[in-house]
N, C-alpha and C positions, 0 to 999 in steps of 0.2 A: 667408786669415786669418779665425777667427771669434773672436769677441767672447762671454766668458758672466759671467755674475753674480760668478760664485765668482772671475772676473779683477778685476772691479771691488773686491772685497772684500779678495782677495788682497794688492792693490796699496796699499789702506787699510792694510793692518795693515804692510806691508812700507814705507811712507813714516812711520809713527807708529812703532814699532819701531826705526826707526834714528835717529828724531829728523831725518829731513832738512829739515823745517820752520826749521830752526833754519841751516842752513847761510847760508853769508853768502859775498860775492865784493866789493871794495872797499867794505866796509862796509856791503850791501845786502844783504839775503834774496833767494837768485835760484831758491830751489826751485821756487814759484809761478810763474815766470817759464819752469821749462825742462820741471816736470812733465808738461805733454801731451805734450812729446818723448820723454821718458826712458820712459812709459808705452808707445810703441806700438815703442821700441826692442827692448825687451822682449819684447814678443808678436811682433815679428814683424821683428826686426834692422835696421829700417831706419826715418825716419822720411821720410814723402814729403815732402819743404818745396816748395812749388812758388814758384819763381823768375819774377821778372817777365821776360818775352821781350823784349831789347833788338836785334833783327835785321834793322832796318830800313836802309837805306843811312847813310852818314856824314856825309852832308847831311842827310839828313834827320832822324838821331839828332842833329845840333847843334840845327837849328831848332827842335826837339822841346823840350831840354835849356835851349834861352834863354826859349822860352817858357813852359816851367815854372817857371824863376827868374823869370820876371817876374811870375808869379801871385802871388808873396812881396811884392809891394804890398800887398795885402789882409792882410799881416800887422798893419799899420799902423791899421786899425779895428779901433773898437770892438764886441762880437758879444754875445748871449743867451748863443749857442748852437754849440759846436762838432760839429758832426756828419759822421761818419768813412764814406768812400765804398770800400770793397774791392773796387770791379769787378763781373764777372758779372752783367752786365747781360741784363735779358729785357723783350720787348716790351708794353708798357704806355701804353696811354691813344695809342696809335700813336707811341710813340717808344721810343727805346732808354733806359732806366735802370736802376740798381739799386735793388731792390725798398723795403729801408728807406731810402735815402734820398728817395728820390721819395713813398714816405707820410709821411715827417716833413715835408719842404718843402710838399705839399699840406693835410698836417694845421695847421703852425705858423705861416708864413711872412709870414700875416697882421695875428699880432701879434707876435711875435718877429724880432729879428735874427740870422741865421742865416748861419755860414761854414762851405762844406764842405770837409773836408779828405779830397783824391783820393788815395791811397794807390798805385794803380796806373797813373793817369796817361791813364784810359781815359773821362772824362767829355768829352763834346762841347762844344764852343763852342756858348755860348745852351741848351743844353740845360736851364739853369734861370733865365731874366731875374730880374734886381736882385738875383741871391743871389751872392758871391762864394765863389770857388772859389778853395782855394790845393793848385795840383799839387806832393805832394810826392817825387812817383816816381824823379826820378833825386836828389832829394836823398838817399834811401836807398840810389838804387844806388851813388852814389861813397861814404856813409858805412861801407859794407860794402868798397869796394875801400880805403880808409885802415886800415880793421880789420887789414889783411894783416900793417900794421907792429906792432902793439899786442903789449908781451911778452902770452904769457898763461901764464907761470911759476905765479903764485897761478890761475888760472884752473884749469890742468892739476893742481892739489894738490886743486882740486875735486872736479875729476871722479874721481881717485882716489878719494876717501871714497865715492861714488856707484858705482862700480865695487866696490870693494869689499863693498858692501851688495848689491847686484843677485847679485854670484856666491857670497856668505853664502846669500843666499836662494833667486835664482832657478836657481844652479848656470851657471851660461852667462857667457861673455866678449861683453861688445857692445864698438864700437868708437863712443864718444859723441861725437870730434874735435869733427866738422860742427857739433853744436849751438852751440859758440860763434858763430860766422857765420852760421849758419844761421836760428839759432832768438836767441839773444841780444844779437847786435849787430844783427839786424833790431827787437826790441824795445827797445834802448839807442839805435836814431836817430830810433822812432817818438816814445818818450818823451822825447827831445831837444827834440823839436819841437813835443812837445804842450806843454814847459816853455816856451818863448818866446811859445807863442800864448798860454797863460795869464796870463804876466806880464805882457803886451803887449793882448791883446785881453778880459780881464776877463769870461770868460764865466762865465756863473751853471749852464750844464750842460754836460755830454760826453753824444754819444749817438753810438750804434754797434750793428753786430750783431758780438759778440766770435766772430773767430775763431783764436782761442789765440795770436794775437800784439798785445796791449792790455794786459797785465796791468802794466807799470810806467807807462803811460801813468795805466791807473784809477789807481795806488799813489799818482802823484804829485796825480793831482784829487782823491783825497778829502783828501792831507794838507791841500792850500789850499779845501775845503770846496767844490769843483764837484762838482754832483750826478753821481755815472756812471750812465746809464741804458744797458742791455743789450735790443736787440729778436733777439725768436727770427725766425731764419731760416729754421730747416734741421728736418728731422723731431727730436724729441727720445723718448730710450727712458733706461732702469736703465742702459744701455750707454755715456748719452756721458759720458766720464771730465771732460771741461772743467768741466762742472757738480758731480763728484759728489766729494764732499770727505769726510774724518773727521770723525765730529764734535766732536771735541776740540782743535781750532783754535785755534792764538793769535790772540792779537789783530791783532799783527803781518802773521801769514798773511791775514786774514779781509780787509786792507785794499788785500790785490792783487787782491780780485774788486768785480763790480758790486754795489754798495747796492740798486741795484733792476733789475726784468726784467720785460719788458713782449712777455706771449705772446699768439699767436694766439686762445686760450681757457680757460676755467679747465681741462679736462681735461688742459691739458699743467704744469699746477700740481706733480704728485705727483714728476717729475724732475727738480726743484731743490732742490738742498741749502737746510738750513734758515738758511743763512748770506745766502740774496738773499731782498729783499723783492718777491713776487710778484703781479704785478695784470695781469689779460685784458684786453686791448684790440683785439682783431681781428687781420684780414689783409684793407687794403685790396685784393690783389689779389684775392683771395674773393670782397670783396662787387662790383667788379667782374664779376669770372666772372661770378657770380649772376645779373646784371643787364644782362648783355652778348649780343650772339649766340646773342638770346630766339628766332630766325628759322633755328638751324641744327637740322638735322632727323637724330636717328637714325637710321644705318646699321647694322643687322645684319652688312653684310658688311666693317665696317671695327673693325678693333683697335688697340691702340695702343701699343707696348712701349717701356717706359721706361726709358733707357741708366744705366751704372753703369761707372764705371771697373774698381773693382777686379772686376766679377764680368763683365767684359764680354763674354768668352771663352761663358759659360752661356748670356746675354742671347742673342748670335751664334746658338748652337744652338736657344734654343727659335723665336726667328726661322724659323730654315730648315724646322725639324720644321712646326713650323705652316702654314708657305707650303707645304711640301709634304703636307701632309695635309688641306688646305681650299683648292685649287690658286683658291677662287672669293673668298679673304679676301682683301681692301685691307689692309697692315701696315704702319701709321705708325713708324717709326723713331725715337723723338726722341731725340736726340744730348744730352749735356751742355754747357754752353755751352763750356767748355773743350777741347771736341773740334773743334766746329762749323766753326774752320779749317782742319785738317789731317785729319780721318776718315778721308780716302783713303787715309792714308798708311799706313794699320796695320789696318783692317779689311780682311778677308780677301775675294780675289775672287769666289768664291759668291756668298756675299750682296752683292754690292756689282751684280751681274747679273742678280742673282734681277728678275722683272719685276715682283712681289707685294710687293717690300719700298720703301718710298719715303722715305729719311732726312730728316730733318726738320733741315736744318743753315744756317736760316737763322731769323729771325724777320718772315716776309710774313706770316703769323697767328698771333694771339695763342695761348698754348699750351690755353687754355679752348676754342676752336673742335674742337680733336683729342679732348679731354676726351669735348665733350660729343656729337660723332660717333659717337665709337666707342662699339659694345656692350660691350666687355673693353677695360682697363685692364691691360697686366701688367709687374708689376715684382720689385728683389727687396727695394731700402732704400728708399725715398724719401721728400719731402715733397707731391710729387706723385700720388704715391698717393694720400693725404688729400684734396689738393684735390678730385682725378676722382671720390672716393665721393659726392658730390651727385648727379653724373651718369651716374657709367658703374658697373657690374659689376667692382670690381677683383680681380685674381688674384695672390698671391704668391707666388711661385715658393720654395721651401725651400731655400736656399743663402745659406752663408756668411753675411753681413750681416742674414740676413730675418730673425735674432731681434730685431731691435729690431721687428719688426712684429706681436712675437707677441701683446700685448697687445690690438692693435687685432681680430686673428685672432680670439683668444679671445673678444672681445665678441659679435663675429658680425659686424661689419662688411665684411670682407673675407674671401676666398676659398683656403683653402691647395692649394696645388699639391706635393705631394712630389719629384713625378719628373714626366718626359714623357708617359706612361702617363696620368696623371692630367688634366697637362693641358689633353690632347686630350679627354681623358670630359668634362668640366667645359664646354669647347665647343662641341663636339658633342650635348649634353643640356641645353644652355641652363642652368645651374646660376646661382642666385644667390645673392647672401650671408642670413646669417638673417637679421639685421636691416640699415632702414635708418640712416643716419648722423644720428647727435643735430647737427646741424651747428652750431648755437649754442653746443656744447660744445666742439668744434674749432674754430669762429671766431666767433669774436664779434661781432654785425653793426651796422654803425658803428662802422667805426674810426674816422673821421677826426673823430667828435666826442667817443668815448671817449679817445684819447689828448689833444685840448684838454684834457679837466677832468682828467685824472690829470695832466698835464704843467705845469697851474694849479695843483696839491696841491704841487707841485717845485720849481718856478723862480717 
């Protein structure tokens, strides 16, 4: 599936044009709420929801499950600060966390009171002293197994008017079922629960990195005036629809996104609708990097290719091309962390024998160690691209996804690759980008005392 401008635009006039802004489901606006679904239903018949893995033993899914209802103690305090944990965890400061919450805890903790809310159930014991955590992972998952019973008569009279607009305009039948379960009664148990801690724990902000299931959670903190703060996670391009709105916006609409959004630097300014208020604050893992495994030493003969679900199939081939046309290159592998347990299962035995290729499916070093080894970087979407232009030669591969990378292309910062062909020339000729990376532009350095004073502007 590839993503272009004219999708983005498209999808503008095709949500404004039916008025779906205005749809409503028990008395609530739920466009805001299911848009990022219905968008990539769209483009491309399916939307991926990824499901929390409960497949542990039945002992040990009880013990699990008691011990997450007992986290619900901490509902019972008072807080600043609610700050929302989504998983996908990477190694930092030699532990395992997730990237915004572990910089807001470092950034805040010292003068604010701060509870985090685990969403996937994956934060460790002690992984952050004197802060409370409240798991609410199987609270979602039994609120989605109750969902089973819920009529959804008015719900299905929905999605008709949605259906109906989608094959007015886009010509095509999608099947939208799933999105009730999928996509809205996971956002109807999130914002259940952001409703109790509110009323109950009195916090002055929400922070989170939004990933398209927060929207009635923010809906309901800005009604009672919690600030919503959004940190960027993930690469941002003209591509990602979560951020890119009409501009003709009710008010209504405008109150299911974040008030404010706090990016890695002012360069990733131009990808936000004019509807969030936008302020640079870094990327403490950056200024980490930066300042880290000042002692690892450039290898020419090591690369480092960086994994992609959807395009994984391409990733696999320029792999093997490479290993076999530089039989003397070290090829780091790095996996996404949602692969990192099961990779075997589905990458193909070639590579998985190749003795040149070595997957990177653990976190024993930090992902800046590979970064800053390798002479080439290659990828085709990422946020890791960015980070490695400090230090390595990056290369993007032209498929699918790599138009969100065109911009960066275009500057000169990085390296296009068309085909294989190319590739291999660009390696073999030592090729580098035209320019280096404005990196103050892409992160902003000091985070952790840029976010105090914007977060003292706030709360």
């Amino acid at each position: 599936m590839q993503i272009s401008e004219e999708d983005i635009k498209r999808f503008h006039d095709f949500e404004s044009s039916n008025n779906l802004d205005s749809l409503s489901y028990r008395g609530s606006n739920i466009w805001p709420v299911i848009r990022y679904a219905v968008f990539y239903y769209i483009l491309s018949d399916h939307y991926q929801y990824k499901k929390r893995n409960f497949s542990s033993g039945k002992l040990k899914h009880f013990f699990k499950s008691i011990l997450s209802l007992k986290s619900f103690i901490c509902l019972f305090k008072k807080t600043d600060i609610l700050l929302f944990d989504y998983g996908r965890n990477a190694l930092i400061g030699g532990g395992q966390y997730n990237p915004t919450t572990f910089t807001f805890v470092k950034s805040l903790s010292d003068k604010y009171t701060i509870t985090i809310i685990d969403l996937y159930g994956v934060i460790e014991k002690n992984s952050y002293p004197g802060i409370d955590v409240i798991d609410i992972s199987y609270f979602l998952k039994y609120f989605r197994v109750f969902s089973r019973f819920v009529n959804t008569q008015e719900w299905n009279s929905c999605l008709k008017i949605i259906d109906r607009s989608i094959i007015k305009d886009y010509k095509k039948e999608i099947n939208l079922k799933s999105i009730f379960s999928n996509v809205y009664i996971h956002q109807f148990a999130i914002a259940f629960f952001t409703k109790l801690a509110i009323k109950i724990k009195k916090p002055k902000g929400m922070i989170y990195s939004d990933n398209a299931s927060l929207s009635m959670a923010i809906h309901y903190a800005r009604q009672n005036n919690v600030v919503t703060i959004d940190y960027q996670h993930s690469l941002m391009s003209k591509l990602n629809i979560l951020y890119s709105h009409p501009d003709n916006l009710e008010e209504n609409y405008r109150n299911y996104l974040s008030e404010y959004v706090m990016t890695y630097g002012s360069y990733w300014f131009k990808y936000y609708n004019v509807s969030y208020k936008v302020s640079a604050v870094g990327s403490l893992q950056q200024d980490l990097s930066i300042n880290q495994l000042n002692d690892v030493k450039k290898d020419k003969n090591c690369i480092t290719i960086v994994s992609g679900i959807i395009s994984r199939q391409v990733l696999v081939e320029i792999a093997l091309i490479v290993s076999h046309k530089f039989p003397s290159l070290k090829i780091f592998y790095k996996l996404r962390p949602e692969e990192c347990s099961n990779w075997r299962d589905f990458y193909p035995e070639e590579i998985k024998l190749n003795k040149s290729i070595f997957f990177i499916d653990n976190n024993e070093r930090e992902l800046c160690y590979y970064l800053k080894k390798s002479e080439y970087v290659i990828g085709i979407n990422s946020s890791v691209l960015i980070e490695a232009m400090p230090f390595s030669k990056v290369i993007v591969y032209q498929n699918g996804w790599s138009v969100e990378m065109a911009d960066i292309i275009s500057l000169g910062y990085a390296i296009e690759a068309k085909n294989h062909k190319e590739l291999v020339r660009i390696i073999e000729n030592n090729v580098g980008p035209i320019k280096k990376i404005k990196n103050s532009e892409f992160f902003k350095p000091n985070t952790i005392d840029n976010i105090r004073i914007e977060i003292s502007k706030l709360i």
